[in-house]
Structures are given as structure tokens and as C-alpha cells.
C-alpha positions as a Python dict, from the first residue, in 0.01 Angstrom:
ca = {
    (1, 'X'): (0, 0, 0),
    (2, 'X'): (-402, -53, -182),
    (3, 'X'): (-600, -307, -75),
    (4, 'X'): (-594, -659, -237),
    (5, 'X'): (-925, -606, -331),
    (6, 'X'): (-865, -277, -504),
    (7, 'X'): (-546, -394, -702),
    (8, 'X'): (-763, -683, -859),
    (9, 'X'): (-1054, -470, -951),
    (10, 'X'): (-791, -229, -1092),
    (11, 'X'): (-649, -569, -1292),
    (12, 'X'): (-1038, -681, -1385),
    (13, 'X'): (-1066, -294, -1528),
    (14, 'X'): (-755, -330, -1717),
    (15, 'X'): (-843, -631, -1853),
    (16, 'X'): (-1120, -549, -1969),
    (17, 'X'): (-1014, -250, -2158),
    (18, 'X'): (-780, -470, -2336),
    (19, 'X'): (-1070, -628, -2453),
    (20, 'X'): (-1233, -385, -2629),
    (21, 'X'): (-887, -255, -2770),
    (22, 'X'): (-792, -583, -2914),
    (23, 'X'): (-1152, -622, -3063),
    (24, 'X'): (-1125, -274, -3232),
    (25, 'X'): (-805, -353, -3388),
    (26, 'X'): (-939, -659, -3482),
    (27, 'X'): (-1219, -413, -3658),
    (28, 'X'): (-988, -150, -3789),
    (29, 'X'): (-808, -448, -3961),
    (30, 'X'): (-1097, -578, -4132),
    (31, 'X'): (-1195, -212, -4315),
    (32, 'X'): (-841, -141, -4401),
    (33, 'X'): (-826, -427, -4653),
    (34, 'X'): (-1151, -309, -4798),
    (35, 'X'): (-1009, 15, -4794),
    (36, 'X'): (-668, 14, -4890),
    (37, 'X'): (-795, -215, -5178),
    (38, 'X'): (-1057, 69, -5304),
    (39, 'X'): (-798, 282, -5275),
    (40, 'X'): (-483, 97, -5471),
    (41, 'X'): (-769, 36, -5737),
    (42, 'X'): (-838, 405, -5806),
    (43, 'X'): (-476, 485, -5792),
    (44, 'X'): (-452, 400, -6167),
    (45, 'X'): (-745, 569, -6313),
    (46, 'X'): (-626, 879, -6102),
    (47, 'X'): (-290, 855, -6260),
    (48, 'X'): (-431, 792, -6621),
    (49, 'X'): (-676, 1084, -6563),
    (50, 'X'): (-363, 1315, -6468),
    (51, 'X'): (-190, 1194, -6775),
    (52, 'X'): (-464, 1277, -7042),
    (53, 'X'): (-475, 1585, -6889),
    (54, 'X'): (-105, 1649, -6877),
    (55, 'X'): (-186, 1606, -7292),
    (56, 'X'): (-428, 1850, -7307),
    (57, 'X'): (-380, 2099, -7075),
    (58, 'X'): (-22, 2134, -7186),
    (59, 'X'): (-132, 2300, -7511),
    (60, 'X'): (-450, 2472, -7430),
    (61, 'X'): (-522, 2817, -7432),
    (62, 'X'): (-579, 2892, -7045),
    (63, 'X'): (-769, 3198, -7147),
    (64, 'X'): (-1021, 2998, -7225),
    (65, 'X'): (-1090, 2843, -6920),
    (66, 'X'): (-1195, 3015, -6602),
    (67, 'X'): (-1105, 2717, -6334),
    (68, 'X'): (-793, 2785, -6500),
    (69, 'X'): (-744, 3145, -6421),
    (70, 'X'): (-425, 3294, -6244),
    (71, 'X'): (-484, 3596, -6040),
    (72, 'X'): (-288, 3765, -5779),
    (73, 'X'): (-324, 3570, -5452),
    (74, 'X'): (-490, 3705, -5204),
    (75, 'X'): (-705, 3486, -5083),
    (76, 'X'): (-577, 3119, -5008),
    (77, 'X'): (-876, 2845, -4942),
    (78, 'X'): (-746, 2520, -4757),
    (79, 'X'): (-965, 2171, -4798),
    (80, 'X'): (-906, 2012, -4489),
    (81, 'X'): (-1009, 1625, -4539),
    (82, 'X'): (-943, 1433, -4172),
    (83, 'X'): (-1204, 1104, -3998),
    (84, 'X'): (-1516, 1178, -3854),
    (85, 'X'): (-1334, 921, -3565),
    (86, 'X'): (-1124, 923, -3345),
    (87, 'X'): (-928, 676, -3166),
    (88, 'X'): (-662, 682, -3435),
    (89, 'X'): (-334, 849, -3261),
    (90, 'X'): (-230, 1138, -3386),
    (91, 'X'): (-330, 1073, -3769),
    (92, 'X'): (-596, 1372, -3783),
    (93, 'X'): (-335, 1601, -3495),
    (94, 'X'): (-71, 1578, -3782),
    (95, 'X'): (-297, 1708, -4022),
    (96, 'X'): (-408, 1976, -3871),
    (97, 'X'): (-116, 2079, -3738),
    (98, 'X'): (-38, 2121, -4124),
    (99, 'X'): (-288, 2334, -4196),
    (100, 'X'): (-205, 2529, -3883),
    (101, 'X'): (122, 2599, -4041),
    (102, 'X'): (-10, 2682, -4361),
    (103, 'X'): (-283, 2904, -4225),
    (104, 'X'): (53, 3111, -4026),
    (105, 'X'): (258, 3141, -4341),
    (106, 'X'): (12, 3234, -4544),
    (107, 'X'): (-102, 3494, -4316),
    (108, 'X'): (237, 3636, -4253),
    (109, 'X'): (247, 3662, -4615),
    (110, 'X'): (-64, 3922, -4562),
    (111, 'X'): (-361, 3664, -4726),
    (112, 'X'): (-652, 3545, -4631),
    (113, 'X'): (-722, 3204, -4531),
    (114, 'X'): (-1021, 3024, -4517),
    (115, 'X'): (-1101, 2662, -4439),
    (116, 'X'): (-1386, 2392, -4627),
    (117, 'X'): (-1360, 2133, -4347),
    (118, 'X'): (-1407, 1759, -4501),
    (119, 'X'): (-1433, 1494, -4179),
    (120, 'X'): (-1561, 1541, -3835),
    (121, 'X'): (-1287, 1575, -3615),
    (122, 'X'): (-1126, 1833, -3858),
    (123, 'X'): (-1445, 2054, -3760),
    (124, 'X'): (-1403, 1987, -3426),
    (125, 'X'): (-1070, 2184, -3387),
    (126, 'X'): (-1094, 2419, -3708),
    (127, 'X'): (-1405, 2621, -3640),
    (128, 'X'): (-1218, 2731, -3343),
    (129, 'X'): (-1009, 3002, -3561),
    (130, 'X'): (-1367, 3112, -3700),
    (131, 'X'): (-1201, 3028, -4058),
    (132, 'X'): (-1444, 2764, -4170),
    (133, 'X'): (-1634, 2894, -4456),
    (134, 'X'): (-1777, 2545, -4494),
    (135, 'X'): (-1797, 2170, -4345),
    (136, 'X'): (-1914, 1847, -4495),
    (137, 'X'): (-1967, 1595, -4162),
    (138, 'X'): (-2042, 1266, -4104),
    (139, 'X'): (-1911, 1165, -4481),
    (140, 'X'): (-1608, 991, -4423),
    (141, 'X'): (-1750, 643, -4289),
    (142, 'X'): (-1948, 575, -4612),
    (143, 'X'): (-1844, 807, -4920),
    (144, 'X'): (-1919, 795, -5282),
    (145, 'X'): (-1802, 987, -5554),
    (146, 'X'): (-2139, 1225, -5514),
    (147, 'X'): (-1938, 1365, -5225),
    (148, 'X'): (-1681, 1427, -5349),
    (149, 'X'): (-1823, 1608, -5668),
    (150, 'X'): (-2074, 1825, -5456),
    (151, 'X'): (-1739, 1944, -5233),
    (152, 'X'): (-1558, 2005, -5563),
    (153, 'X'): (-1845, 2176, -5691),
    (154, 'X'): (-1855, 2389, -5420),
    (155, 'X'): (-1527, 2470, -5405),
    (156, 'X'): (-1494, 2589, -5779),
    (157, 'X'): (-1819, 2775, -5766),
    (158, 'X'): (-1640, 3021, -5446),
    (159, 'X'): (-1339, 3049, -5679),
    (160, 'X'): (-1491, 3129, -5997),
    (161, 'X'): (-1717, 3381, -5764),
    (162, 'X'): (-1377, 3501, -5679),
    (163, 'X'): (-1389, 3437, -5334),
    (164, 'X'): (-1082, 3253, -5347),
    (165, 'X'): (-759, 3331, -5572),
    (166, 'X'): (-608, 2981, -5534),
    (167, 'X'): (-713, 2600, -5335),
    (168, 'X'): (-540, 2356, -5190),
    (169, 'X'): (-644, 2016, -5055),
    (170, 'X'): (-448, 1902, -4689),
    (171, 'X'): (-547, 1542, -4627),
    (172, 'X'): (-324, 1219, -4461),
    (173, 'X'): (-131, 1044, -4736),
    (174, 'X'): (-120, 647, -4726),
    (175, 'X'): (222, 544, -4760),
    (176, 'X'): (199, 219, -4561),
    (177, 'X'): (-5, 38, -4301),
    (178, 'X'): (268, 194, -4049),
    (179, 'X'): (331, 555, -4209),
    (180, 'X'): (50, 799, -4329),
    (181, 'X'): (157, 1170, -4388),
    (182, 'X'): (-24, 1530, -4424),
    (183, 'X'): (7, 1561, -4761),
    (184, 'X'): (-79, 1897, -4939),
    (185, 'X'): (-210, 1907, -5300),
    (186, 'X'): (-275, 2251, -5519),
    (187, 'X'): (-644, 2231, -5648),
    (188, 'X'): (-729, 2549, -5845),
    (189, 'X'): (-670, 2719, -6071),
    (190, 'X'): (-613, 2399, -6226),
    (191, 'X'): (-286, 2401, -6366),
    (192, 'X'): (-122, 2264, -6689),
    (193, 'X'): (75, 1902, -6578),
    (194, 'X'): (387, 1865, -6721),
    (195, 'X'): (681, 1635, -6573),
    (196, 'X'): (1056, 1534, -6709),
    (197, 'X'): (933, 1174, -6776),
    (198, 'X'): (647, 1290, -6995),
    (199, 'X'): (889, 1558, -7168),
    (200, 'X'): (1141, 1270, -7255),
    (201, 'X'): (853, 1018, -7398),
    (202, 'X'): (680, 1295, -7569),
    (203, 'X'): (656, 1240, -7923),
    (204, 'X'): (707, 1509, -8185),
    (205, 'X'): (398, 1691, -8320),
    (206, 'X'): (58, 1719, -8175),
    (207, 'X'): (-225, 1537, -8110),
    (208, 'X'): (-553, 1620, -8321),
    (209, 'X'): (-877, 1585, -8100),
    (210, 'X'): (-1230, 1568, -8218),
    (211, 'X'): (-1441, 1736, -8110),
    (212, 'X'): (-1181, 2034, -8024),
    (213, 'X'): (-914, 2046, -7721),
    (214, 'X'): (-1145, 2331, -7527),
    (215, 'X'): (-1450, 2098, -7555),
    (216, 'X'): (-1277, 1775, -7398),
    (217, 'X'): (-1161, 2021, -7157),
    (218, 'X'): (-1493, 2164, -7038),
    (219, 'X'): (-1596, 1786, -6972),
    (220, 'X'): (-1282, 1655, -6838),
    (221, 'X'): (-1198, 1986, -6554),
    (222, 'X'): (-1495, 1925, -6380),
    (223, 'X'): (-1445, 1577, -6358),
    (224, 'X'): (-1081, 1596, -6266),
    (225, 'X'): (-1170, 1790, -5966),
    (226, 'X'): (-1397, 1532, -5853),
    (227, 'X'): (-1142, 1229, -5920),
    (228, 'X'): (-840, 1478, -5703),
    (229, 'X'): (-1081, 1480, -5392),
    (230, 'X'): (-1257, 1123, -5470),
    (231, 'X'): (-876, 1038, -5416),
    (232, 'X'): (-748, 1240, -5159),
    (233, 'X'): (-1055, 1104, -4950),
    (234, 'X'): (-958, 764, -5021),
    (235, 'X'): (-640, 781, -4910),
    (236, 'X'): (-782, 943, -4561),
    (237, 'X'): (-1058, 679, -4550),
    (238, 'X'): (-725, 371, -4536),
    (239, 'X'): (-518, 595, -4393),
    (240, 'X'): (-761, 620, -4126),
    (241, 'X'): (-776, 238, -4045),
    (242, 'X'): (-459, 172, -4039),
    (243, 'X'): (-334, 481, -3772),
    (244, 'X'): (-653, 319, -3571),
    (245, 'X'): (-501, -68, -3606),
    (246, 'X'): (-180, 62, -3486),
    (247, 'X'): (-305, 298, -3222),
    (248, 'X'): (-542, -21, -3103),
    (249, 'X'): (-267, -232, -3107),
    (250, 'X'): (4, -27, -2882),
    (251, 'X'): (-307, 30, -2605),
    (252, 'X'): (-351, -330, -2614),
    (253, 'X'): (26, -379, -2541),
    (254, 'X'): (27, -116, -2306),
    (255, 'X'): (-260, -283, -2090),
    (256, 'X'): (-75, -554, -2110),
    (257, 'X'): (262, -414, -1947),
    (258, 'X'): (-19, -292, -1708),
    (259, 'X'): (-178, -580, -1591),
    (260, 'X'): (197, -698, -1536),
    (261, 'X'): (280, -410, -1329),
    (262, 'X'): (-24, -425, -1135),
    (263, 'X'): (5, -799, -1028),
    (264, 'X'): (313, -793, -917),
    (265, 'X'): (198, -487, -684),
    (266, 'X'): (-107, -732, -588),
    (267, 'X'): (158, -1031, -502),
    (268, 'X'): (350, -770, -290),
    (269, 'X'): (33, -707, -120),
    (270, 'X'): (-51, -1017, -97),
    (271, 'X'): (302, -1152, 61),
    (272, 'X'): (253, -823, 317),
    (273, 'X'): (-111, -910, 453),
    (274, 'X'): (53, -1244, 481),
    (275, 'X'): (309, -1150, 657),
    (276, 'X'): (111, -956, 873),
    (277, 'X'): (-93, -1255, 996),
    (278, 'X'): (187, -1474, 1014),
    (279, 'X'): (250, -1197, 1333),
    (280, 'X'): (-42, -1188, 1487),
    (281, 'X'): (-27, -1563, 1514),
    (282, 'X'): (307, -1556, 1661),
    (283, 'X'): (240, -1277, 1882),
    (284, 'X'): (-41, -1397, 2020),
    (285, 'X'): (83, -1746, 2086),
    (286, 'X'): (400, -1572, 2285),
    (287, 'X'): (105, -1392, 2476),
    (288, 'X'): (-25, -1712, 2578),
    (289, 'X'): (312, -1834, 2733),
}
């Protein structure tokens, strides 16, 4: 059986981790409002952006347009957007276990994969295969939209190089402070968006733009790739905050059960070196007899 004195310095260390656990969730609460509010507020600009152009990429001559070029896929580029931190559970293991998949299918379909890594711990793990053409670190704790239009950028410039037949973006979906899922987006070639809802509202006849539908659209393609990863890195950023809360909050629990376990393993100690006297006391005043 340990020493008293070990048991309570195990009970002081315990403690003491709780601390810091409880004080981090206390954190990771804090930037998830600021997040998940940043987030909910681009949510409708994203969805009016997809919806304007659902309108004009639905009638537009794809010819025309070389981010909107479909070729025979060969080569299959994954953007891989996880934290640069850790300490959130297994919300950045999920998503690369995702891309892990992806990377096996597409390779037993005879393509080749390569990897932009968005996020730290991504980077971490992913270089590993010797996939990653490119990384963009230490980003994810204080992004703007500059970001995320120099890794669009870069990503259209290796497809239109044709380096890469088609793109996908991989990055942790925020469905709720207690759920966030890999979620896996097509990128390029930027495809015409059509759904049921918008073929049953749709209105007879077309629209007339001025200036022209293929001058809107060299404005708005570049800019829609910039809103799809200025959103998919928002979703990561709360997504991020809240796997951390809840992570924080079981280890907290769980030095808790701790601390239980370990004083009852002190009292037992205790009651034993008790004990223990309690004999030597007797024993020695039988001796004396």
C-alpha cells in the first residue's frame, strides 16, 4: 500500500490539473461564442452567394471559363483545414482519418493525391505520407478573409496549371456545441449549382444581366472560392472550441472521479498505519506485564 504522504501529493497533483482543465474550458467557452457567432453570421451571405451563382452558372457557357473546366481525373488535390491546437479530443483525428480514407480510395482508383494542409496539427500528421504539396500554419487562431483568398488563389493557380484535375476541401463541420463532423466539399472545377427547391421556384424565362453573364462570372468565381474556404475555416475555427470545451470538461470530471478514488485509497491508508500503531501500543504494553 503507498505512503500517506505519496497518496496526498498524488491528490495535490490531481487537483491541480483540474485546475487548469476547468480554467481552459472556462477559455474555450468564451471564444466559441465569438466564434460560433462569426460563423452563424456568414452562414447567410455564403448561402446567398451560392444562390446567385446557382443563377448564373446554371446557364453559362462553361467553355468559357477555365476554373470551370472538366477533365479526366487523374489527379485529385485534398484541402485539409484542421486547428493549429490541440487539446480538443479527437476533432482534428476524425478529420484526418477522412482524408486518410479519401487518399486510399482515390488511390485504388489509380490517381494521384496530393494534400494543401490548412491548420497546424493537420501538418503535423500529413507530411508524413510525403503528399503535402503545400501548408499554411499558424493561421487558424486569428484568420481573415486574406487567408483564405491567398489559399484559394493558390489552389486555382495549380489547377489551371493543370497540376490538379479536380479539389476538394475536408474540414470539421459545426453541427452543434456537442457534434462537429469531417465534412467534405468539391472545390474545382467549379461546378454549375442546381437543387430541386430552386428548380420548383424557378420562374419561367431568363434573367438579363448587364454587363454580360461571363463578366459577372469572372468577378464572382474568384470570389466564391474565397467565401467556400472563408467558410469552411469558420466552421473549423467554432468547431474547434467547442470539441476543446467538451474535451476540457470530461478531464475535469475525470480528475474529479480521481481525486475520489485516490482518497478513499489515502483513508484506507490512513485507517492501516492506524491500525498499525494501535499494535505496537498494545504489544508493547503486554511486554511490560
Amino acid at each position: 500500500m503507498p505512503s500517506l504522504k505519496d497518496v496526498q501529493m498524488k491528490i495535490q497533483g490531481v487537483k491541480k490539473t483540474a485546475q487548469i482543465t476547468k480554467a481552459m474550458n472556462m477559455v474555450a467557452s468564451a471564444k466559441l461564442r465569438g466564434a460560433q457567432e462569426k460563423m452563424e453570421a456568414f452562414r447567410p451571405y455564403t448561402s446567398k452567394f451560392n444562390e446567385a451563382m446557382s443563377n448564373l452558372s446554371g446557364g453559362a457557357n462553361t467553355t468559357n471559363f477555365p476554373l470551370m473546366e472538366n477533365r479526366e481525373v487523374k489527379t485529385v488535390e485534398l484541402v485539409v483545414i484542421t486547428s493549429d491546437r490541440g487539446l480538443c479530443g479527437s476533432f482534428n483525428s476524425n478529420i484526418i482519418r477522412k482524408v486518410e480514407k479519401l487518399m486510399a480510395k482515390y488511390e485504388g482508383e489509380g490517381k494521384t493525391v496530393s494534400i494543401v494542409c490548412v491548420g497546424k496539427k493537420g501538418y503535423q500528421i500529413l507530411r508524413k505520407t510525403g503528399k503535402v504539396r503545400k501548408q499554411f500554419t499558424d493561421i487558424m487562431s486569428s484568420f481573415q478573409m486574406f487567408n483564405a483568398r491567398e489559399i484559394a488563389t493558390d489552389v486555382s493557380q495549380n489547377f489551371l496549371d493543370g497540376h490538379s484535375d479536380t479539389v476538394e476541401v475536408v474540414y470539421g463541420e459545426f453541427q452543434s456545441v456537442a457534434v462537429q463532423k469531417p465534412a467534405v466539399t468539391h472545390f474545382l472545377p467549379v461546378q454549375p449549382i442546381e437543387s430541386e427547391e430552386a428548380e420548383q421556384k424557378k420562374i419561367s424565362g431568363e434573367y438579363i444581366y448587364e454587363p454580360s453573364t461571363e463578366e459577372i462570372m469572372d468577378v464572382l468565381q474568384p470570389l466564391y472560392l474565397n467565401v467556400m474556404i472563408y467558410a469552411a475555416m469558420l466552421e473549423v475555427g467554432a468547431s474547434e472550441h467547442a470539441a476543446r470545451m467538451t474535451a476540457m470538461d470530461n478531464a475535469t470530471n475525470a480528475c474529479k472521479d480521481i481525486v475520489d478514488n485516490l482518497t478513499i485509497v489515502y483513508n484506507k491508508a490512513r485507517q492501516a498505519a492506524i491500525t498499525a500503531e494501535l499494535m505496537d501500543i498494545v504489544g508493547g504494553a503486554e511486554a511490560l506485564k
